[in-house]
N, CA, C and O atoms as CSV, one atom per row, in Angstrom:
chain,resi,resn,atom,element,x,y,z
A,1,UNK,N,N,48.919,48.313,-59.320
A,1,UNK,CA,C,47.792,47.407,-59.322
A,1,UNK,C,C,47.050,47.435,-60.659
A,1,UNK,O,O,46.860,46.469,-61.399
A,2,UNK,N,N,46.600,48.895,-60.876
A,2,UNK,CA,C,46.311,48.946,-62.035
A,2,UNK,C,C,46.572,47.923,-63.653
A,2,UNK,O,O,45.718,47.430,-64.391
A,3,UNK,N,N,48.376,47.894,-63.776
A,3,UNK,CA,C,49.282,47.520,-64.910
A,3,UNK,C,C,49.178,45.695,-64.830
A,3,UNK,O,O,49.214,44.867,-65.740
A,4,UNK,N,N,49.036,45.527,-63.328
A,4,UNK,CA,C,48.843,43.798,-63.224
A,4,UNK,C,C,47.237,43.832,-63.858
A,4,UNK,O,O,46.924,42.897,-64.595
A,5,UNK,N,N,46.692,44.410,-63.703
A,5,UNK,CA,C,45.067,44.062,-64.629
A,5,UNK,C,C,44.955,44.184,-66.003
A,5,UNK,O,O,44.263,43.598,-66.836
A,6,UNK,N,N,45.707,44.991,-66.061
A,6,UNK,CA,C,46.122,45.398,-67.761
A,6,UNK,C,C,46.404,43.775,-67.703
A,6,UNK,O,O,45.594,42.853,-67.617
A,7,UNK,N,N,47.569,43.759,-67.768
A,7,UNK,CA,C,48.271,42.867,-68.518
A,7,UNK,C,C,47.721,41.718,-68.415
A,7,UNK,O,O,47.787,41.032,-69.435
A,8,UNK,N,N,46.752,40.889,-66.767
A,8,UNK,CA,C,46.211,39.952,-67.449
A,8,UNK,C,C,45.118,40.015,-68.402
A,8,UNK,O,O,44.604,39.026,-68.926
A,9,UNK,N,N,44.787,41.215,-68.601
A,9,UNK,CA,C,43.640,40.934,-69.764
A,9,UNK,C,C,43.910,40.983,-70.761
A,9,UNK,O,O,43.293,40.503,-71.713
A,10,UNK,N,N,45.405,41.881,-70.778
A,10,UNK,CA,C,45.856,41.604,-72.662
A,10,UNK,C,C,46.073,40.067,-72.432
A,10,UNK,O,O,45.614,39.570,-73.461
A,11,UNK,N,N,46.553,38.987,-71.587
A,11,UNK,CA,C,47.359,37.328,-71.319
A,11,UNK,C,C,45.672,37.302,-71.818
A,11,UNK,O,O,45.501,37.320,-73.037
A,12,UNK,N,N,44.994,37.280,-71.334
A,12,UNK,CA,C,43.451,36.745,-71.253
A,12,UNK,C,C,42.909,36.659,-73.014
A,12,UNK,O,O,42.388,35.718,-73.612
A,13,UNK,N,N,43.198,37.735,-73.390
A,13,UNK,CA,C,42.933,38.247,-74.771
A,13,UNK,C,C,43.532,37.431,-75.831
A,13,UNK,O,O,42.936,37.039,-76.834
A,14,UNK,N,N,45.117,37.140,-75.444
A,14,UNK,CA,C,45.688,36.997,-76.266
A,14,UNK,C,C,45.976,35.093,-76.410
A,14,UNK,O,O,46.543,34.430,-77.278
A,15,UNK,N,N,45.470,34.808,-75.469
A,15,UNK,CA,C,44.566,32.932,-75.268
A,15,UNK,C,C,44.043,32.867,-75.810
A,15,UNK,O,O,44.245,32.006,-76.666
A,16,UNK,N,N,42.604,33.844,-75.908
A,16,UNK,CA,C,41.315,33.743,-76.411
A,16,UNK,C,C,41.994,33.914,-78.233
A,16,UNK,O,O,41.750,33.297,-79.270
A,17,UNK,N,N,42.588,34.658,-78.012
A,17,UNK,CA,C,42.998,34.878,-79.797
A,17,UNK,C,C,43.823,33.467,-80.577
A,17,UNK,O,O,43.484,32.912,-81.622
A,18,UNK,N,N,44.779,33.195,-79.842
A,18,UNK,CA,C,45.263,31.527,-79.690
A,18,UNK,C,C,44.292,30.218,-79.759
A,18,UNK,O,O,44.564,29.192,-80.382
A,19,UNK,N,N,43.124,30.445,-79.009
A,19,UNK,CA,C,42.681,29.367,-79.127
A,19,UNK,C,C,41.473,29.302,-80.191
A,19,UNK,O,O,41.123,28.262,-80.750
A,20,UNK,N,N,40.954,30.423,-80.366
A,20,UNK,CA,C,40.377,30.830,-81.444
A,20,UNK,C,C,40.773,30.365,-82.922
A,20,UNK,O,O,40.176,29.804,-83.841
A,21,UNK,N,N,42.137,30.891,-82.706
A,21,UNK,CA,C,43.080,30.223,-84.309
A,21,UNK,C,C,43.227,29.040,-84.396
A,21,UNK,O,O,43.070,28.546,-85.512
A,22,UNK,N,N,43.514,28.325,-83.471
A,22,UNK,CA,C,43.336,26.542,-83.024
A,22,UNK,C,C,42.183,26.004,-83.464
A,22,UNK,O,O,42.298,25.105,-84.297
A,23,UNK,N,N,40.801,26.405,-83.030
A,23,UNK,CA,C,39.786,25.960,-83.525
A,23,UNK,C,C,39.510,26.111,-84.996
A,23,UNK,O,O,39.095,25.092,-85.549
A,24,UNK,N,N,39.675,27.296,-85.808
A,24,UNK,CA,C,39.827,27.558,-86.794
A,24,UNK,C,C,39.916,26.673,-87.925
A,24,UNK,O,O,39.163,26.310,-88.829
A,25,UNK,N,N,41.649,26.351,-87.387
A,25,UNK,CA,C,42.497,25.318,-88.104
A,25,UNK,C,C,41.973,24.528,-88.196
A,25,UNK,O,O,41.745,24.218,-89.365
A,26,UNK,N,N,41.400,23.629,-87.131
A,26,UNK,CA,C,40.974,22.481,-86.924
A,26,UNK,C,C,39.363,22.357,-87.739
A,26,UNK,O,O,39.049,21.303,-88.293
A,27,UNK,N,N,38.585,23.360,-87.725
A,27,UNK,CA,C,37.324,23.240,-88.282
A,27,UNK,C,C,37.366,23.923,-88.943
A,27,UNK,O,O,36.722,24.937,-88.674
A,28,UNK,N,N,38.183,23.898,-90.363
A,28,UNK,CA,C,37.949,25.361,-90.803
A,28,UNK,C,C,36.363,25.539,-91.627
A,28,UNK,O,O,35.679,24.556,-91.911
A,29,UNK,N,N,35.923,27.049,-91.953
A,29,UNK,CA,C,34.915,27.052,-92.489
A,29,UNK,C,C,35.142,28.026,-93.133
A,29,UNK,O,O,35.778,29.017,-92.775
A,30,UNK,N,N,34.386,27.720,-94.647
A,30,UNK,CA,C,34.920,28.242,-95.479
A,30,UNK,C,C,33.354,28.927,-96.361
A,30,UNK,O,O,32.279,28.420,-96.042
A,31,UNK,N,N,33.371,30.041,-97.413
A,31,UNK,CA,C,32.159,30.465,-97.483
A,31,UNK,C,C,32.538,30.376,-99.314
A,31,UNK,O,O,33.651,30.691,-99.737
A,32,UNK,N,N,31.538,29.953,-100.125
A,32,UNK,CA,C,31.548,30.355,-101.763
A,32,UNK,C,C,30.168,30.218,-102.124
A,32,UNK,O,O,29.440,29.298,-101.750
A,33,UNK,N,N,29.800,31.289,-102.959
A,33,UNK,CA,C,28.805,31.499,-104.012
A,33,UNK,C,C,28.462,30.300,-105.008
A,33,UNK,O,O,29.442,29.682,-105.424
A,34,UNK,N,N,27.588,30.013,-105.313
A,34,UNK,CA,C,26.700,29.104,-106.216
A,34,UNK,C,C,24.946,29.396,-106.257
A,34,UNK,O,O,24.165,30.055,-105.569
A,35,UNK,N,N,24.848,28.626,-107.310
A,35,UNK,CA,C,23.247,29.026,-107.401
A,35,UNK,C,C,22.524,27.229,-106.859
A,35,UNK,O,O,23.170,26.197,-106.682
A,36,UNK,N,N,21.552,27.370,-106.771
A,36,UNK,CA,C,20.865,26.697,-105.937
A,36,UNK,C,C,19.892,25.658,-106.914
A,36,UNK,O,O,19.055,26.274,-107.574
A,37,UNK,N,N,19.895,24.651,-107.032
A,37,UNK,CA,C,19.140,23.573,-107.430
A,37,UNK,C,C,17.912,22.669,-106.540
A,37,UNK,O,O,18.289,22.077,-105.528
A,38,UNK,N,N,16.981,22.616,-106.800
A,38,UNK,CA,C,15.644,21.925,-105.433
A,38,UNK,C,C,15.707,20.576,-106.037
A,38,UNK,O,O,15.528,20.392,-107.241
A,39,UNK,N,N,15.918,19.805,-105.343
A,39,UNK,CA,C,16.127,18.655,-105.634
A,39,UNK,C,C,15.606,17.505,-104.699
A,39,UNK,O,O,14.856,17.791,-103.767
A,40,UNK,N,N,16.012,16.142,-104.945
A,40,UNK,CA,C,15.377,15.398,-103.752
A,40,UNK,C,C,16.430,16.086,-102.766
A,40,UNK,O,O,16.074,17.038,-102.072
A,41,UNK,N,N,17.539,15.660,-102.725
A,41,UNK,CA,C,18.566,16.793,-102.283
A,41,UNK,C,C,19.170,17.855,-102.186
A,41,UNK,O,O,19.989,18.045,-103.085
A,42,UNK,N,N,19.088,18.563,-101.499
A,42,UNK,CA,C,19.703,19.821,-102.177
A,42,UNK,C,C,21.115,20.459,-102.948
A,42,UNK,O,O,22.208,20.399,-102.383
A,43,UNK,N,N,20.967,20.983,-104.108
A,43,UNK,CA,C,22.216,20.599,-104.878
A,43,UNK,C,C,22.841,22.578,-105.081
A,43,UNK,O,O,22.089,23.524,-105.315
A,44,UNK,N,N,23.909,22.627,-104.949
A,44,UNK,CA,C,24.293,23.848,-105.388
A,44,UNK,C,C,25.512,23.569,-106.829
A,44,UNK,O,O,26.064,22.536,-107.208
A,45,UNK,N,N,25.566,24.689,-107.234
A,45,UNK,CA,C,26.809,24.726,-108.619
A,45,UNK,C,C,27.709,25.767,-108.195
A,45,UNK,O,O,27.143,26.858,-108.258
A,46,UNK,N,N,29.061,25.853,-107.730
A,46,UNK,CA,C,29.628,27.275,-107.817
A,46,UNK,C,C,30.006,27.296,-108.658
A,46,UNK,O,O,29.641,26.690,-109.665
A,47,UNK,N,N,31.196,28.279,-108.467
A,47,UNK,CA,C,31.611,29.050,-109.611
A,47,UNK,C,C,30.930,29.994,-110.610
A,47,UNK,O,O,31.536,30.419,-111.593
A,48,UNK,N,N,30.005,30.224,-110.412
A,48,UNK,CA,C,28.922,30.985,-110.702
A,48,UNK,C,C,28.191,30.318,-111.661
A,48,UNK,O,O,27.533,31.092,-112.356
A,49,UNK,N,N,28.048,28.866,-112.013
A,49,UNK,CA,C,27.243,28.029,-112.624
A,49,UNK,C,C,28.372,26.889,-113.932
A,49,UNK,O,O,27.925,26.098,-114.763
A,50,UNK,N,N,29.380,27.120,-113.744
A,50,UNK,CA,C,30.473,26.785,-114.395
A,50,UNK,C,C,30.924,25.509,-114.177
A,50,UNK,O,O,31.387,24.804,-115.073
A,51,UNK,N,N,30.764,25.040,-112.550
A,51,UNK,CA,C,31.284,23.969,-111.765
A,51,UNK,C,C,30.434,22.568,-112.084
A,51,UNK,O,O,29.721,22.258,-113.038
A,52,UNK,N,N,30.772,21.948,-111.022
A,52,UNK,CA,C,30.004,20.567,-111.319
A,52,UNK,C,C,29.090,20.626,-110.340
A,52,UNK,O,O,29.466,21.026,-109.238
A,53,UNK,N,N,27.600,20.214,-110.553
A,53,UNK,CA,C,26.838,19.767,-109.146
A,53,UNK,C,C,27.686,19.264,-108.069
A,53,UNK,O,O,28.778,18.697,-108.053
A,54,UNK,N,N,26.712,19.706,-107.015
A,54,UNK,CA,C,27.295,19.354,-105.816
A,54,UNK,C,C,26.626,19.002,-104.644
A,54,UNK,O,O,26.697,19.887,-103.792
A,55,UNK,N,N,25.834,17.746,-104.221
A,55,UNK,CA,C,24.850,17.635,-103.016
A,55,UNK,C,C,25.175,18.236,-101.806
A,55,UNK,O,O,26.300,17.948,-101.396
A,56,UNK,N,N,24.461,19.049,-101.058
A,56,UNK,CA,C,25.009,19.529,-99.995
A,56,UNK,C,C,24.113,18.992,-98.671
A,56,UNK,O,O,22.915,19.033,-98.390
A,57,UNK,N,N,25.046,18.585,-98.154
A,57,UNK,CA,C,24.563,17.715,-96.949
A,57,UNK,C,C,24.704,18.854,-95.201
A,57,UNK,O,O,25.534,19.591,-94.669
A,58,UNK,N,N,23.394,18.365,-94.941
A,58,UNK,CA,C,23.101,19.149,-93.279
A,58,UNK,C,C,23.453,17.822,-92.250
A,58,UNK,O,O,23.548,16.600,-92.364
A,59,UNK,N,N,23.583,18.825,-91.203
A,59,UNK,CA,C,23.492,17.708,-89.631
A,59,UNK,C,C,21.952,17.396,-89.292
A,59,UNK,O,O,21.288,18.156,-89.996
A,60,UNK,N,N,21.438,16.907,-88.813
A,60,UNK,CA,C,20.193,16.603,-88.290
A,60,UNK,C,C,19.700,17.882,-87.953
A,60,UNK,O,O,20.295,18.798,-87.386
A,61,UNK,N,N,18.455,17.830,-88.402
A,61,UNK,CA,C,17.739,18.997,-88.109
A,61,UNK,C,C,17.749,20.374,-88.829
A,61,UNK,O,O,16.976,21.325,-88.713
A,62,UNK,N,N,18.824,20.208,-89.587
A,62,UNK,CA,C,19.461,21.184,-90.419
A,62,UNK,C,C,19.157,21.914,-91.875
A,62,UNK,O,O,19.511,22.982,-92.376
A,63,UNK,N,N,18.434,20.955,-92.250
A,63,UNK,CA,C,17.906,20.522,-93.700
A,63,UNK,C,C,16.795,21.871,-93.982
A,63,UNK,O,O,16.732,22.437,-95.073
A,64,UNK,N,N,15.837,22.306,-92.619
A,64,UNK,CA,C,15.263,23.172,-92.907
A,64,UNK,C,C,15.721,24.606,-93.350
A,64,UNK,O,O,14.815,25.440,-93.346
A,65,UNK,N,N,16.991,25.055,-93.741
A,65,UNK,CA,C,17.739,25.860,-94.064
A,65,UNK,C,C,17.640,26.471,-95.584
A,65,UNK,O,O,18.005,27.584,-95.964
A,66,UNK,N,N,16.916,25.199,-96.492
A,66,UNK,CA,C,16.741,24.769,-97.374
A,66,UNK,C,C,15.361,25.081,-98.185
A,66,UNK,O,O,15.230,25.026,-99.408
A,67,UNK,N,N,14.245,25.458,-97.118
A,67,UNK,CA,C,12.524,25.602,-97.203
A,67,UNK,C,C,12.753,26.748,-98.611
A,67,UNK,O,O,12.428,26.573,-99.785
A,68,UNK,N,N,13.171,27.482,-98.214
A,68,UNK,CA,C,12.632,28.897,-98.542
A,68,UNK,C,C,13.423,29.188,-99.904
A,68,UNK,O,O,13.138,30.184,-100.570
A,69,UNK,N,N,14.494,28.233,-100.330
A,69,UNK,CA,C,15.431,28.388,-101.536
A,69,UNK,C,C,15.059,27.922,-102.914
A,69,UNK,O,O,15.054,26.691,-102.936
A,70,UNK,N,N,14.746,28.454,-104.070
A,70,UNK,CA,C,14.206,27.593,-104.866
A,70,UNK,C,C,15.189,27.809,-106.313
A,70,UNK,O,O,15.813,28.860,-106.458
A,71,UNK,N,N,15.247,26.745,-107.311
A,71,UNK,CA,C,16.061,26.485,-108.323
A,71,UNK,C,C,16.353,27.859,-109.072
A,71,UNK,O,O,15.542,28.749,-109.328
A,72,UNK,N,N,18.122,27.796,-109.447
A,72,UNK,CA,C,18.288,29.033,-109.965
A,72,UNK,C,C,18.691,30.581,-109.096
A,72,UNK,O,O,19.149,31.611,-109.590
A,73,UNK,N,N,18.281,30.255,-107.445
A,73,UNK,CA,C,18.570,31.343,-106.829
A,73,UNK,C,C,20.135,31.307,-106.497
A,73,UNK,O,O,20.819,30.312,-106.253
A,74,UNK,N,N,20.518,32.622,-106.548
A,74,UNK,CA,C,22.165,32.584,-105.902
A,74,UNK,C,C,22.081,32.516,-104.470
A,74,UNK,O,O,21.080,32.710,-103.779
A,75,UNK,N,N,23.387,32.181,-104.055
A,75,UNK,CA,C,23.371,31.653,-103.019
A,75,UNK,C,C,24.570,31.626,-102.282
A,75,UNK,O,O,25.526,31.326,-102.997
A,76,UNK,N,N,24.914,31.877,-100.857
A,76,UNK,CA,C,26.154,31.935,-99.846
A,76,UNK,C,C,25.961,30.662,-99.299
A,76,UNK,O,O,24.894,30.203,-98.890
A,77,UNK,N,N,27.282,30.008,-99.320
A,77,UNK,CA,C,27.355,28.457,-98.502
A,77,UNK,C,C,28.210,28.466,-97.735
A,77,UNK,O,O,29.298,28.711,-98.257
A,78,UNK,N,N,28.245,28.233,-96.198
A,78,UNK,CA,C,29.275,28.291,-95.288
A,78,UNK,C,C,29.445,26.598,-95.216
A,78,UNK,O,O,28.562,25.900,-94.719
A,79,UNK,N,N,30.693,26.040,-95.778
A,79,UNK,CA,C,30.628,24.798,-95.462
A,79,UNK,C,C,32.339,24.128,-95.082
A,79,UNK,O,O,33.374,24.710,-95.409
A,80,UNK,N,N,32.285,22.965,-94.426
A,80,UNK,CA,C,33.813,22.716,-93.913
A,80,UNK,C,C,35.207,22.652,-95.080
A,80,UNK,O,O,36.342,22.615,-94.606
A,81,UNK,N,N,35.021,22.644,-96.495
A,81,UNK,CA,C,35.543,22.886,-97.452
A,81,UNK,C,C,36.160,21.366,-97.900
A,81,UNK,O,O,37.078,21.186,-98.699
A,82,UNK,N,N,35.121,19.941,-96.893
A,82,UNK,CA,C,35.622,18.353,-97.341
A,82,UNK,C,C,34.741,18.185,-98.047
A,82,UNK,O,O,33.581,18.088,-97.646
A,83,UNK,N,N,35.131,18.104,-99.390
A,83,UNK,CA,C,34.443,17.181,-100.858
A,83,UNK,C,C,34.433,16.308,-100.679
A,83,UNK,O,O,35.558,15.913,-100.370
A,84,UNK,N,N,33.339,15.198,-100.668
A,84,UNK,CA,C,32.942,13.874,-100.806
A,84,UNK,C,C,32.977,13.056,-102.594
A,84,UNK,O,O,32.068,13.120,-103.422
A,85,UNK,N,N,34.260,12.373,-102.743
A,85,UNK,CA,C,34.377,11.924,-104.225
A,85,UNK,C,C,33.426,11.036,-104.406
A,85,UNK,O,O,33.610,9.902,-103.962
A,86,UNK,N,N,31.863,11.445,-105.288
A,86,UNK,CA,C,30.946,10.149,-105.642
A,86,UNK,C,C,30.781,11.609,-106.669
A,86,UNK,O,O,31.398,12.662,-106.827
A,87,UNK,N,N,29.684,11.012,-107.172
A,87,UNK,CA,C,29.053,11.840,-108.214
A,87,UNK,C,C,27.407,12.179,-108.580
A,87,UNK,O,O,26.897,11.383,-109.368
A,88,UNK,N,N,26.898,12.828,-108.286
A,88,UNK,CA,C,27.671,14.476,-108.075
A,88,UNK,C,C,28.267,14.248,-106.401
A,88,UNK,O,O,27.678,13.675,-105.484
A,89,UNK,N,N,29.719,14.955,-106.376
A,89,UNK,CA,C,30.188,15.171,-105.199
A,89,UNK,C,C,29.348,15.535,-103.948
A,89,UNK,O,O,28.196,15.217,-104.246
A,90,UNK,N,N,29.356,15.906,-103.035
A,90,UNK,CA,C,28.782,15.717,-101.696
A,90,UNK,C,C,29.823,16.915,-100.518
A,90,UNK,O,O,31.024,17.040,-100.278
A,91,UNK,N,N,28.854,17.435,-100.157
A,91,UNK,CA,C,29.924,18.682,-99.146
A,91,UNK,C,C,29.362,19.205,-97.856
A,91,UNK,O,O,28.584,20.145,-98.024
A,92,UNK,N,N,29.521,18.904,-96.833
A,92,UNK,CA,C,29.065,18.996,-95.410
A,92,UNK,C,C,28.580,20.824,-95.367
A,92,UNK,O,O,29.539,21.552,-95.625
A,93,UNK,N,N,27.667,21.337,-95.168
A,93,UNK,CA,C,27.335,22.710,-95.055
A,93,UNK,C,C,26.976,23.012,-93.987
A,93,UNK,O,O,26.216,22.141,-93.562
A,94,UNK,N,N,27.179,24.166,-92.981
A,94,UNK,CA,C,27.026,24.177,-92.137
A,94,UNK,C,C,25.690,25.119,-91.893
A,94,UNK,O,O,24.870,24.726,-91.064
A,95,UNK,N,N,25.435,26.481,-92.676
A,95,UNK,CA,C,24.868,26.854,-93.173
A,95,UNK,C,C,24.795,28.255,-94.824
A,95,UNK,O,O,25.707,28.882,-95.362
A,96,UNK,N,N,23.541,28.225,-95.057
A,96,UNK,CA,C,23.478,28.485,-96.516
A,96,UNK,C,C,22.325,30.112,-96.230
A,96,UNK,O,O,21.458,30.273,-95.371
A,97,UNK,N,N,22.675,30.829,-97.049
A,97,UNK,CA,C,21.825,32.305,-97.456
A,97,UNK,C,C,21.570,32.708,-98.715
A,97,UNK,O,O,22.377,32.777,-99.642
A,98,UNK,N,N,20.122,33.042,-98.719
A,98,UNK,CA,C,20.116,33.577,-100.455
A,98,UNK,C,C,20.512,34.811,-100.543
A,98,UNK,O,O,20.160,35.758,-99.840
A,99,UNK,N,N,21.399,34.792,-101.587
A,99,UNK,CA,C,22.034,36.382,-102.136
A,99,UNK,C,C,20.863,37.272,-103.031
A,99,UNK,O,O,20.512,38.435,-102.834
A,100,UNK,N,N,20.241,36.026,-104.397
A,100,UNK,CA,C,19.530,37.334,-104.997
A,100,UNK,C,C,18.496,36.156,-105.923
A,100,UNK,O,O,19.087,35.715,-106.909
A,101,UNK,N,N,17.553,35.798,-105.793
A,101,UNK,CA,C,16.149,35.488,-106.318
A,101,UNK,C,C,17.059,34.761,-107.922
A,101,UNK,O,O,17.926,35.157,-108.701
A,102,UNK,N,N,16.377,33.767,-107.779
A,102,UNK,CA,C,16.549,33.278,-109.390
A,102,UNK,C,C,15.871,32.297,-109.784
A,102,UNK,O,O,15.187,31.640,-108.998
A,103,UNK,N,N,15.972,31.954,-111.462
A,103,UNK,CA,C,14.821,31.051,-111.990
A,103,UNK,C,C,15.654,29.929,-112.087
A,103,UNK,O,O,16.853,29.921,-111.806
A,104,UNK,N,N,14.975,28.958,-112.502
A,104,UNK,CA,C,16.057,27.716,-113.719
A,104,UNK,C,C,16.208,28.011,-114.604
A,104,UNK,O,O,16.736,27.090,-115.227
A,105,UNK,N,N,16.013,29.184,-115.432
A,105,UNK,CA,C,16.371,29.594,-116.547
A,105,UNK,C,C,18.142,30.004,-116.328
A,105,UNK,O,O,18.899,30.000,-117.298
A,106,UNK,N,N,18.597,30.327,-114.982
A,106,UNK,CA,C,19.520,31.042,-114.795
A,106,UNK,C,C,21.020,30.073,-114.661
A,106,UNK,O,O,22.212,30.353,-114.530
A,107,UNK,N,N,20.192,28.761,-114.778
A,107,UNK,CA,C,21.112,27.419,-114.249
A,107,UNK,C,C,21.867,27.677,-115.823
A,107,UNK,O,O,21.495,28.225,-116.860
A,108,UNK,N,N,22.770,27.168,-115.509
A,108,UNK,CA,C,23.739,26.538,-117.104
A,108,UNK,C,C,22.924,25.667,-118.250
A,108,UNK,O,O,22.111,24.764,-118.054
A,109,UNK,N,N,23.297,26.105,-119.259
A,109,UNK,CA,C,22.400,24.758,-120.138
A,109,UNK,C,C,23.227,23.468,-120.290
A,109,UNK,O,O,24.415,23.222,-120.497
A,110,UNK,N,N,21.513,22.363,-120.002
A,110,UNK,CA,C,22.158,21.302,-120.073
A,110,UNK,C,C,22.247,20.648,-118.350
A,110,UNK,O,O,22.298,19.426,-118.204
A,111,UNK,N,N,22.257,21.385,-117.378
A,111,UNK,CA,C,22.655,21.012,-116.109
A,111,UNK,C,C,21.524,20.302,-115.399
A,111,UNK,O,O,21.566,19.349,-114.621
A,112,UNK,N,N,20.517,20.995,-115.855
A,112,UNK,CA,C,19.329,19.979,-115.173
A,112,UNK,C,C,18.957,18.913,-116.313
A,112,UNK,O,O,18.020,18.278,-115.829
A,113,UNK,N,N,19.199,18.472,-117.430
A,113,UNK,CA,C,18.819,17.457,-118.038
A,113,UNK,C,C,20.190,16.438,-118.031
A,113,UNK,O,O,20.198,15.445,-118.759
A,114,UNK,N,N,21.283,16.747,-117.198
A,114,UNK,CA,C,22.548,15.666,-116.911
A,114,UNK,C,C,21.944,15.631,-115.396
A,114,UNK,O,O,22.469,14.655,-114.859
A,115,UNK,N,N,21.233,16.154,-114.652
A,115,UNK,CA,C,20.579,15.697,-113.716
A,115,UNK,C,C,19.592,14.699,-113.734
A,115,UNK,O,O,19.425,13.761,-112.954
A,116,UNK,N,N,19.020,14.998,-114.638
A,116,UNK,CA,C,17.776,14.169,-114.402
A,116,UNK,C,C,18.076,12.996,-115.059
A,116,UNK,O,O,17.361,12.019,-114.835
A,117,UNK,N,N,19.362,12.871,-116.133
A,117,UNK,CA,C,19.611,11.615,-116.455
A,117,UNK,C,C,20.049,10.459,-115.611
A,117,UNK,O,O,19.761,9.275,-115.787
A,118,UNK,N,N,20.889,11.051,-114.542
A,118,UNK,CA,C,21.903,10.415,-113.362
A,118,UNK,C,C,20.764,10.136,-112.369
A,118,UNK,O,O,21.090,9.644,-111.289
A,119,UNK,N,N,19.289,10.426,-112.636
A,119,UNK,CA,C,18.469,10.056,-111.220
A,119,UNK,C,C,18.369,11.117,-110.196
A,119,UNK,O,O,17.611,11.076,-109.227
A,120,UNK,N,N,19.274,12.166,-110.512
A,120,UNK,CA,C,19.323,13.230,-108.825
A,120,UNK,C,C,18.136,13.843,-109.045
A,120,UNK,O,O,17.595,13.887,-107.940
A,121,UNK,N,N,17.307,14.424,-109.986
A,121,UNK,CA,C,15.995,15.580,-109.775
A,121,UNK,C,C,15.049,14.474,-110.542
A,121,UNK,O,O,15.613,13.469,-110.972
A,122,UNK,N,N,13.879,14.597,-110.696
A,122,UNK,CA,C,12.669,14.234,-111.603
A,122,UNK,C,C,12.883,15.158,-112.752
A,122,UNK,O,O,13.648,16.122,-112.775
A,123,UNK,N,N,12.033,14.695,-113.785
A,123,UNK,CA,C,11.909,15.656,-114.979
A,123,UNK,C,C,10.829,15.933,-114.882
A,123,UNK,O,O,10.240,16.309,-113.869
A,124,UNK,N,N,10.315,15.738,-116.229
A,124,UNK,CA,C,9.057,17.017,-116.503
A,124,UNK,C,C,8.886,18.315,-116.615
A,124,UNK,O,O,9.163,19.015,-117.588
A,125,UNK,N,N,8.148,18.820,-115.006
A,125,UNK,CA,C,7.599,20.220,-114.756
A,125,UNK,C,C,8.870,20.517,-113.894
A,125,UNK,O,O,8.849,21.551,-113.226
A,126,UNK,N,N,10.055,19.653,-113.840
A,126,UNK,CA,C,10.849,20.352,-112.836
A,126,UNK,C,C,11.380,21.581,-113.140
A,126,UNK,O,O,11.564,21.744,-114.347
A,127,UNK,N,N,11.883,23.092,-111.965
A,127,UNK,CA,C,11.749,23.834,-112.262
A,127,UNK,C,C,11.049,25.048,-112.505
A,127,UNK,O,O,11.549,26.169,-112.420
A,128,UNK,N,N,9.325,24.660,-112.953
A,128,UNK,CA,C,8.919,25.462,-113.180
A,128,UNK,C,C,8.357,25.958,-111.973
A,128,UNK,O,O,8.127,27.164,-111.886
A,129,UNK,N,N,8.128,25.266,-111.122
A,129,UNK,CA,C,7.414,25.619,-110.122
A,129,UNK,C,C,8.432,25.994,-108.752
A,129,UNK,O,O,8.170,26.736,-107.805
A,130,UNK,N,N,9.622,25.233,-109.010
A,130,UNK,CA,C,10.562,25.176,-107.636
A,130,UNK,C,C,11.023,26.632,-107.172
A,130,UNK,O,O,11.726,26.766,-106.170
């Protein structure tokens, strides 16, 4: 009696592990480092500031994920890994964590003034305050 309980719970286990990998596939989610831009949108850079902007888009309600992040901070992005081709690209996030405090000084040079040319941030004081 015992060995029949065993075994359906390894069968039980080993579904759950199956269907687990199924979902996976199907949604995968994927996690990379970038630093963080405040924007009308919110914009990240990976590659550790090397890459191209990138708008990162929430589901409804989602956006507040975003409050507490300000330009220049590093940053963890869990997102479905589909690039949206416009410019700056566009990437569904599911959610985002700050790794370690940063300024706009820390952005690439040059990255926020090809921003602000294309319309994505304001100029001025941007930055200093974000």
């Amino acid at each position: 009696m015992k060995g029949k309980k065993w075994l359906a719970a390894a069968g039980v286990l080993v579904s759950l592990c199956i269907l687990a990998g199924v979902v996976w596939f199907w949604v995968p989610v994927r996690a990379d480092t970038g630093i963080y831009i405040a924007a009308d949108e919110p914009i990240v850079i990976f590659h550790g500031g090397a890459g191209e902007p990138v708008v990162m888009r929430t589901g409804e309600g989602n956006s507040k994920m975003f409050q507490k992040l300000r330009t220049g901070d590093k940053i963890l992005v869990f997102h479905d890994g589909r690039m949206m081709l416009s410019y700056p690209a566009q990437l569904n996030v599911f959610f985002c964590i700050r790794l370690k405090k940063g300024e706009s000084s820390d952005l690439p040079e040059g990255v926020l003034k090809s921003l602000e040319e294309i319309g994505w941030i304001r100029g001025g004081s941007f930055g200093k305050g974000e």
